[in-house]
Phi, psi and omega in degrees: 000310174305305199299327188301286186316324174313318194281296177301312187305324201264009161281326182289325180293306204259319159276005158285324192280331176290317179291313182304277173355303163306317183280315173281356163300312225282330206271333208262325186281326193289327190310305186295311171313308172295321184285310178296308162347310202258228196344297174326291158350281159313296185304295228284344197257004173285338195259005184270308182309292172290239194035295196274341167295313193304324159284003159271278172006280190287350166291300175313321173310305179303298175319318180258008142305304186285338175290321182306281224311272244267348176292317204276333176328287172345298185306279170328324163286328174286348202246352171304311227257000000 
């Protein structure tokens, strides 16, 4: 009966370690993958970034485009009258 009980407790020991094994395998092949995931990530929030200053940029360009043009408007109006 003791033998029984001996066995079963050391089967159970070898399949938890096998199940441990497994798992840290499962784990050490999943790291890379998440870690590029994890650069992609980064890159993308990096091209988000510049994307929205070059649209500050280009916003600003335009607003002060529009402020010469409605200035020499003026200018004109002014040298008509």
């Amino acid at each position: 009966m003791a033998d029984k009980l001996l066995d079963t407790d050391r089967m159970a020991g070898d399949q938890q370690r096998r199940i441990s094994a497994a798992l840290d395998v499962g784990l050490k092949a999943l790291r890379p993958m998440l870690q590029f995931q994890v650069s992609l990530l980064r890159l993308w929030a990096h091209n988000a970034e510049m994307l929205a200053r070059n649209c500050e940029r280009g916003l600003e360009g335009l607003s002060s485009d529009a402020e010469q043009q409605e200035k020499l408007e003026q200018h004109g109006h002014e040298r008509a009258a």
